[in-house]
VMD Tcl script that draws the C-alpha trace (Angstrom):
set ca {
  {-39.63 -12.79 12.49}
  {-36.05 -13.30 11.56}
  {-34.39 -15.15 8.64}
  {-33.30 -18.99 9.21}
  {-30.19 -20.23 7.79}
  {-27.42 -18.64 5.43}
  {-28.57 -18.30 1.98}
  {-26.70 -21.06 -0.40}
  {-26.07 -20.81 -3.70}
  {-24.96 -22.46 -6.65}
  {-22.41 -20.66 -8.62}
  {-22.95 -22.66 -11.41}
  {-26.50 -21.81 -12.02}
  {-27.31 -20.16 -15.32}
  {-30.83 -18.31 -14.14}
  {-30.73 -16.02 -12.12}
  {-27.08 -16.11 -10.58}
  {-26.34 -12.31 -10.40}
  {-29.88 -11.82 -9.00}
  {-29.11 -13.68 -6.24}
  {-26.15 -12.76 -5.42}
  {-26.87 -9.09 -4.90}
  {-30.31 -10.41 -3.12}
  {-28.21 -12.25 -0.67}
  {-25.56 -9.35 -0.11}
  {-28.50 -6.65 0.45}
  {-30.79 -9.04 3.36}
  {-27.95 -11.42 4.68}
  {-24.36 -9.90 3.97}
  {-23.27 -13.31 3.80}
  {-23.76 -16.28 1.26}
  {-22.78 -20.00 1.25}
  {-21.36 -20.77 -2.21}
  {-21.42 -24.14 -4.03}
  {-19.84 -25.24 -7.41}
  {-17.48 -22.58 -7.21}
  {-14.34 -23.73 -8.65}
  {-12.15 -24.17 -6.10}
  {-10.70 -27.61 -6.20}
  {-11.88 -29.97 -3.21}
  {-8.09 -31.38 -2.48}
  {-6.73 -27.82 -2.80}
  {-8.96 -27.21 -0.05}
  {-7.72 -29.81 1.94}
  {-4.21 -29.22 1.12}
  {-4.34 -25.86 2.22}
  {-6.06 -25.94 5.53}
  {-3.31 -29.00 6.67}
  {-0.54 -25.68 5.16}
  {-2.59 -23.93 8.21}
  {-2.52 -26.23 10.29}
  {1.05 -26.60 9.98}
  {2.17 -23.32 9.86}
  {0.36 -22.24 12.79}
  {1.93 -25.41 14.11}
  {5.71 -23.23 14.28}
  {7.29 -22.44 17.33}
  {6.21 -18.32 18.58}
  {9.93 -17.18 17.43}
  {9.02 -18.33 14.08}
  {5.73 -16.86 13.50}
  {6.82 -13.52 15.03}
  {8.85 -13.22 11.89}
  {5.57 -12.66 9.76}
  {4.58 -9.49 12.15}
  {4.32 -5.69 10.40}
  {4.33 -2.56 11.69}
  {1.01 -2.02 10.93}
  {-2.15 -4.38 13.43}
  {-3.79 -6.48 11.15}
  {-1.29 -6.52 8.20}
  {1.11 -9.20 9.45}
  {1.11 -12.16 12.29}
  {-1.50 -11.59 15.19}
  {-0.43 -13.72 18.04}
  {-2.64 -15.15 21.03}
  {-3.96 -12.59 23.23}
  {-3.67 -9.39 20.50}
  {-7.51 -10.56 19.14}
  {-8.59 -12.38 21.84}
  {-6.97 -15.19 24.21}
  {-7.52 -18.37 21.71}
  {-7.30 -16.80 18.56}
  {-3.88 -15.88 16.35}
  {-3.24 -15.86 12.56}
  {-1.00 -15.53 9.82}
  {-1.32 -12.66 7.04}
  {-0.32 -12.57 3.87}
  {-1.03 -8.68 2.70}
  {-1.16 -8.02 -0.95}
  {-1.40 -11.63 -2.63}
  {-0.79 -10.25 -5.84}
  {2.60 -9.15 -5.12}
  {5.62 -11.81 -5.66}
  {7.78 -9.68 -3.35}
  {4.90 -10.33 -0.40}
  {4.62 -13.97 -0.69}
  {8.60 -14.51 -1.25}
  {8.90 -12.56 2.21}
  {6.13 -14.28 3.50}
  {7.23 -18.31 2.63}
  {11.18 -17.16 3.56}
  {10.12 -15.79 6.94}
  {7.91 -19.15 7.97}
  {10.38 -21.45 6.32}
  {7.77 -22.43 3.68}
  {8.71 -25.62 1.55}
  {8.92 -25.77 -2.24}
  {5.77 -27.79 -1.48}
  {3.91 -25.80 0.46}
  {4.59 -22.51 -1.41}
  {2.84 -24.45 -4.47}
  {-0.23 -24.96 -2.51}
  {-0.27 -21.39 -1.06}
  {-0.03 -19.73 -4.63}
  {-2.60 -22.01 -6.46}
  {-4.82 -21.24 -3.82}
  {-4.59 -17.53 -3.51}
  {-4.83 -17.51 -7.45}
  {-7.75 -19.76 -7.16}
  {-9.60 -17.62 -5.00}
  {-8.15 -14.54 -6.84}
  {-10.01 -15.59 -10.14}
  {-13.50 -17.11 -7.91}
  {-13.52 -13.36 -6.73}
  {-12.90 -11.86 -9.99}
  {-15.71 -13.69 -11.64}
  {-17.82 -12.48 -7.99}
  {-17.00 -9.23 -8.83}
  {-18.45 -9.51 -12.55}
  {-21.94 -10.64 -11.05}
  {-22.32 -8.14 -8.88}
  {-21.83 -5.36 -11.34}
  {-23.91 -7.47 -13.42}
  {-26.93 -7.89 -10.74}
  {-26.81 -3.73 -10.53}
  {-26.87 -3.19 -13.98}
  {-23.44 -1.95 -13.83}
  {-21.84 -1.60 -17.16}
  {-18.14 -2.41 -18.63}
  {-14.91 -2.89 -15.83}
  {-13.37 -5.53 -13.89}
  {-14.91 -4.58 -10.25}
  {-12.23 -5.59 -8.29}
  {-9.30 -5.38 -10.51}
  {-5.60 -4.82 -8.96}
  {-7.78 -4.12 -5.93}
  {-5.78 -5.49 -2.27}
  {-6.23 -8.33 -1.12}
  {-5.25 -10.21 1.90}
  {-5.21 -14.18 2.77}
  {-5.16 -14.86 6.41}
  {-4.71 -17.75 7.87}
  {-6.35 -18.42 11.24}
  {-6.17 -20.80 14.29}
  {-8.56 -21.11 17.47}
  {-7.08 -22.52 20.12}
  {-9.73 -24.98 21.86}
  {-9.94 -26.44 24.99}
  {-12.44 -28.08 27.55}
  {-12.03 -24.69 29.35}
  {-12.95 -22.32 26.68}
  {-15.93 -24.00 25.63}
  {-19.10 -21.46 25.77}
  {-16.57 -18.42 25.28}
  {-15.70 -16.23 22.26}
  {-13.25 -17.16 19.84}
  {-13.17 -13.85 17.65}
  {-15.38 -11.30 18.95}
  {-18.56 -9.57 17.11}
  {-17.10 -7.66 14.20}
  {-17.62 -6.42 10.53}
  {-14.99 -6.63 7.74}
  {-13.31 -3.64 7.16}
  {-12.97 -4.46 3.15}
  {-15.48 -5.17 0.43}
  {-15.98 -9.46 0.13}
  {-14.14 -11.90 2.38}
  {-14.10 -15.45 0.99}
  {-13.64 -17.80 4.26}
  {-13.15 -21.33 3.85}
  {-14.59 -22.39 7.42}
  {-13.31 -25.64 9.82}
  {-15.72 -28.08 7.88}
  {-15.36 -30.19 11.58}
  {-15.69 -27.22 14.02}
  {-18.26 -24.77 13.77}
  {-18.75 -21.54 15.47}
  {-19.40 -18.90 13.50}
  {-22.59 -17.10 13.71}
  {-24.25 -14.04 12.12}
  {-26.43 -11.34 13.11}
  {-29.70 -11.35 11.61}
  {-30.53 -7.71 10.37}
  {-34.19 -8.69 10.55}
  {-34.34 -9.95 14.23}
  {-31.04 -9.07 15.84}
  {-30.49 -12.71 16.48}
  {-27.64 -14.69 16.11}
  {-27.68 -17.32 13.73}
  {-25.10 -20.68 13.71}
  {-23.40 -20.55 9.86}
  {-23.19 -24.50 10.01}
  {-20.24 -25.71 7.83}
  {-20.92 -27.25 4.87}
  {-17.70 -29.76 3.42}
  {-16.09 -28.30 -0.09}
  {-18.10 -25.22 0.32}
  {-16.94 -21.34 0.47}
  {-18.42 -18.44 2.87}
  {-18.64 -14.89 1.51}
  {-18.82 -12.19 4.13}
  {-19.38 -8.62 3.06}
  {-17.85 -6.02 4.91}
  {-17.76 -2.07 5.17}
  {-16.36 -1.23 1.97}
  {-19.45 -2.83 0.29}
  {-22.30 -1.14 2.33}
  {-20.50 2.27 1.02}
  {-19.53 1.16 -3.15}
  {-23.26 0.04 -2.98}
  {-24.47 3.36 -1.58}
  {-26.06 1.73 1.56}
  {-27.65 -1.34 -0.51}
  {-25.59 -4.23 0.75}
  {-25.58 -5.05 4.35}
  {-21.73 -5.06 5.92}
  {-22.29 -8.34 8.32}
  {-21.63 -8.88 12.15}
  {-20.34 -12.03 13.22}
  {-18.60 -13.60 15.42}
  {-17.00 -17.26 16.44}
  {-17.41 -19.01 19.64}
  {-16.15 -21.75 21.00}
  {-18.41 -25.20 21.01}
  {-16.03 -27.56 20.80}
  {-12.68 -28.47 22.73}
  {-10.89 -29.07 19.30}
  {-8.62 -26.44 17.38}
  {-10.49 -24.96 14.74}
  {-9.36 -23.79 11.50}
  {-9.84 -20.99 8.59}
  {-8.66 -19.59 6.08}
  {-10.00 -16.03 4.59}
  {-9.29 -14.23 1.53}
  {-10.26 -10.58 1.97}
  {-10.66 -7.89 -0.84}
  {-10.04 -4.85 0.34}
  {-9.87 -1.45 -1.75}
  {-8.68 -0.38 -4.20}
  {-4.85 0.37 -4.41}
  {-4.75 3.94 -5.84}
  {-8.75 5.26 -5.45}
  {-10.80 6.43 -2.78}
  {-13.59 4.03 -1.79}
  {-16.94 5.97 -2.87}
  {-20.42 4.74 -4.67}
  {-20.29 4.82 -8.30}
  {-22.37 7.04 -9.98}
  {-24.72 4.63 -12.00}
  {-25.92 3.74 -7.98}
  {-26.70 8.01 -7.04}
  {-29.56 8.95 -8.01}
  {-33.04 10.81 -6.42}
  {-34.25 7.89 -5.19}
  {-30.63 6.64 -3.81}
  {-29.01 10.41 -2.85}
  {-24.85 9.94 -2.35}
  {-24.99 7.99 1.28}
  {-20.73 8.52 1.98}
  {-18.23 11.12 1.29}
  {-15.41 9.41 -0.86}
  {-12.44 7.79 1.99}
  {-9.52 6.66 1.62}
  {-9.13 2.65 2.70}
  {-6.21 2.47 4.94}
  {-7.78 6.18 6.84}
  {-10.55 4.50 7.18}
  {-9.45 1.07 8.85}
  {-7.11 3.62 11.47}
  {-10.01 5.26 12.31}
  {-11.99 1.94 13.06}
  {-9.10 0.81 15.44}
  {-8.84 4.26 16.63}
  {-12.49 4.54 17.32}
  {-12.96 1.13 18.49}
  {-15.44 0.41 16.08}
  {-15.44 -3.16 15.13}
  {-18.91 -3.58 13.92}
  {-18.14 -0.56 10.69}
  {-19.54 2.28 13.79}
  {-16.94 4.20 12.04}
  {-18.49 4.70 9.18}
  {-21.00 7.76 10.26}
  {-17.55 9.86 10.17}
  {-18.41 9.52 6.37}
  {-22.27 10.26 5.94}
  {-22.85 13.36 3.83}
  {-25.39 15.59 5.21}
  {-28.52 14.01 3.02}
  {-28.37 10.64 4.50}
}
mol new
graphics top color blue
foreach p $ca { graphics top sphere $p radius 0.5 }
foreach p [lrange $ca 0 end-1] q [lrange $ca 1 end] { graphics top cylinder $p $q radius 0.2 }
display resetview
């Protein structure tokens, strides 16, 4: 019998917090935080900066595309026929988000909100990072320290017609965490339940924060965490919005298990990749749900 609902928990706790944390990332892959930090009216401020961005005429939003799919603006039909977003890669970098605000025409105002956020989240993933290593009885370092990360900002457009049909179709993250603020109004996201194969509805909660963990995660925890599927469909004829922080890989390492998590009960599960080889080969391979990730198995697993 499968799991019900989306574990939720309360980042303010002081039993037990890292302990359920790394519970939640090895049965669910996914987590519902509370009492995280993030201001409530930040919240709001930046999901109307969505709305309002992905409010600009096509010529305009073209301006944030990059070379590289995934990186920079994905318009309608690229994804899927009612989806497109905005990308910011590499929030860290003061070059990306000057590029980024001068290309959409950002205001003085609206820049404010997008950096407070993205630092906000920045420092709520920071302190994620610190309870996990914590709940593994992992020693010393700053898990996800000058580590990529990418906010995107997305938009499904709704109508009577599309109601029933796929918004974003069933997929893992590529990276390690992705901290979604949802549409608090319209839902649609749902999980896979590793238990039961089922689908599961992720109802929003207001003020609240989704973590999703993706492929990088199942491979630093040497197969312990569970990389999530999910998808979003349409059950509503109203645009729905999100907004998604994603943390990556690191900039200059290979992606591999550290050691303290090898050993001969838990033998080396992945060969050491390198991030940006291994999201090619997922769009190469057409593996949205992490397929590509047996490429990587070493010959014990």
């Amino acid at each position: 019998m499968g799991k019900m609902s989306v574990p939720v928990i309360d980042m303010k706790a002081t039993s037990s917090l890292s302990e359920k944390i790394v519970k939640a990332c090895s049965e669910w892959g996914c987590f519902r935080m509370v009492n995280h930090g993030v201001p409530t009216e930040l919240m709001s401020e930046m999901k109307a900066l969505t709305r309002s961005l992905t409010d600009l005429p096509m010529e305009i939003k073209l301006k944030n595309s990059h070379p590289e799919p995934g990186k920079g603006y994905t318009p309608p039909n690229m994804a899927g026929p009612h989806f497109e977003g905005l990308s910011l890669y590499d929030v860290a970098s003061p070059a990306a988000i000057h590029d980024f605000c001068s290309h959409l025409h950002v205001s003085p105002y609206q820049r404010e909100v997008l950096e407070k956020y993205t630092v906000a989240l920045y420092d709520l993933v920071q302190f994620l990072g610190s309870k996990l290593m914590e709940g593994l009885g992992l020693k010393g370092g700053d898990l996800f320290k000058d580590w990529i990360c990418q906010m995107k900002m997305n938009r499904y457009n709704y109508s009577p017609e599309t109601v029933g049909l796929t918004g974003a179709v069933l997929h893992s993250d590529a990276g390690f965490i992705t901290v979604l603020q949802d549409d608090e109004i319209v839902n649609g996201l749902e999980v896979v339940d590793e238990i039961s194969g089922e689908f599961v509805s992720v109802d929003p909660i207001p003020g609240t924060l989704l973590v999703n963990v993706g492929d990088v995660a199942k491979v630093w925890s040497n197969g312990r965490f569970c990389n999530v599927k999910h998808r979003v469909q349409c059950y509503k004829p109203l645009i729905r919005v999100s907004m998604a922080l994603f943390v990556l890989a690191p900039k200059d390492e290979k992606v591999e298990a550290p050691p303290q998590l090898v050993d001969s009960d838990h033998h080396r599960r992945y060969i050491p990749f390198d991030f940006e080889d291994y999201r090619k080969l997922r769009t190469s391979s057409r593996s949205p749900t992490g397929e590509a990730l047996q490429y990587f198995l070493t010959k014990s697993s």
